[in-house]
C-alpha positions as CSV (number, residue, x, y, z in Angstrom):
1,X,0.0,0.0,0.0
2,X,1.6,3.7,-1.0
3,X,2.3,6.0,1.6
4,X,0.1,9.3,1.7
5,X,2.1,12.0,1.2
6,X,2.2,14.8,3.4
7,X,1.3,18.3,1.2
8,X,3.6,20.2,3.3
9,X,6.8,18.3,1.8
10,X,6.0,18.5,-1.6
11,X,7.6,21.1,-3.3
12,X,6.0,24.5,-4.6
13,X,4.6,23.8,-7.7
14,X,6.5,26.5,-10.1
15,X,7.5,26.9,-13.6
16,X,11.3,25.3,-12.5
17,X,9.8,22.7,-10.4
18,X,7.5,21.3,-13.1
19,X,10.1,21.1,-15.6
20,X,12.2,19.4,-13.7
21,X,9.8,17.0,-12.8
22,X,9.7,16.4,-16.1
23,X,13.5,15.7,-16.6
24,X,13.6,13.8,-13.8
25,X,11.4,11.2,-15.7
26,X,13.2,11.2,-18.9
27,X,16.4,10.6,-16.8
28,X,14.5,7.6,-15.0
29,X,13.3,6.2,-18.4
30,X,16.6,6.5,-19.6
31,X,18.4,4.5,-17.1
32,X,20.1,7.4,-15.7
33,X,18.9,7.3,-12.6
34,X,16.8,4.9,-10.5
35,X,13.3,4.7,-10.6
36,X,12.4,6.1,-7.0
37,X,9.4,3.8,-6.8
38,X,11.1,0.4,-7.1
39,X,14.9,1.6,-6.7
40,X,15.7,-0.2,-9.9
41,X,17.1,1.0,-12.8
42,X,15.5,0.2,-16.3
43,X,15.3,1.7,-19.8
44,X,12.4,2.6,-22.0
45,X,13.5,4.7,-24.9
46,X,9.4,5.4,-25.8
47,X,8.8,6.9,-22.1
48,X,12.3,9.0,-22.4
49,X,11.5,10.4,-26.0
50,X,7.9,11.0,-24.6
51,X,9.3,13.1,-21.6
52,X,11.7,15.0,-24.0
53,X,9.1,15.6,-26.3
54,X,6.7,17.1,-23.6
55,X,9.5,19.6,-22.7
56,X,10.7,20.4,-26.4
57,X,6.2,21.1,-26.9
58,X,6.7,22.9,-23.5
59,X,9.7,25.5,-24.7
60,X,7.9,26.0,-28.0
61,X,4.5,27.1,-26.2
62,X,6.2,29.3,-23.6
63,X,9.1,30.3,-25.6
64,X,7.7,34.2,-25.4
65,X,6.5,34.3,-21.7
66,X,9.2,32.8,-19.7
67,X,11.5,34.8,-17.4
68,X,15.4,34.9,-18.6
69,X,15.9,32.0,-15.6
70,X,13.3,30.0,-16.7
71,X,14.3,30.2,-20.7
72,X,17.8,29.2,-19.7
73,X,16.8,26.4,-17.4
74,X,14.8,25.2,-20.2
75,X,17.2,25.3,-22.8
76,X,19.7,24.0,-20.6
77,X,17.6,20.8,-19.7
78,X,16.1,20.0,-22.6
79,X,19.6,20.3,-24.1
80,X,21.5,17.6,-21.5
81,X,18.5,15.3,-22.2
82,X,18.9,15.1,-26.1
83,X,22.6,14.3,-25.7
84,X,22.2,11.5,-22.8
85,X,18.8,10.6,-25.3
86,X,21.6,10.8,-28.5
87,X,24.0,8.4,-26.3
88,X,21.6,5.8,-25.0
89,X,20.4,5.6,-28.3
């Protein structure tokens, strides 16, 4: 049975915080990183090109109304994704 968790340790819920939320599941469907549900360490290539696809959508939506921080945090994930997605691959 999974533990409730407590809304006071969550994070806020922000621009930075969603995206890398995001990241953080491409990096666990790349095998970069365990998954922090089972603690193991798996691959799916479909789930990591879905997660960098959602952010690349993300950048191209928001490209206009993002603060300079947010625009390089963006650019800077999405970038280190494609070449750990470009090496797996």
């Amino acid at each position: 049975m999974a533990e409730k968790l407590d809304a006071n340790m969550l994070p806020e819920v922000t621009f930075s915080t969603f995206v890398l939320s995001l990241a953080s599941s491409a990096l666990v469907h790349l095998g970069e990183v365990p998954n922090p549900e089972t603690g193991t360490v798996s691959r799916d290539e479909a789930l990591a090109r879905n997660a960098i696809d959602l952010l690349t959508m993300l950048d191209d939506k928001t490209r206009n109304g993002l603060t300079p921080d947010e625009s390089k945090l963006m650019r800077d994930v999405l970038y280190e994704l494609r070449m750990k997605f470009v090496a797996h691959s």
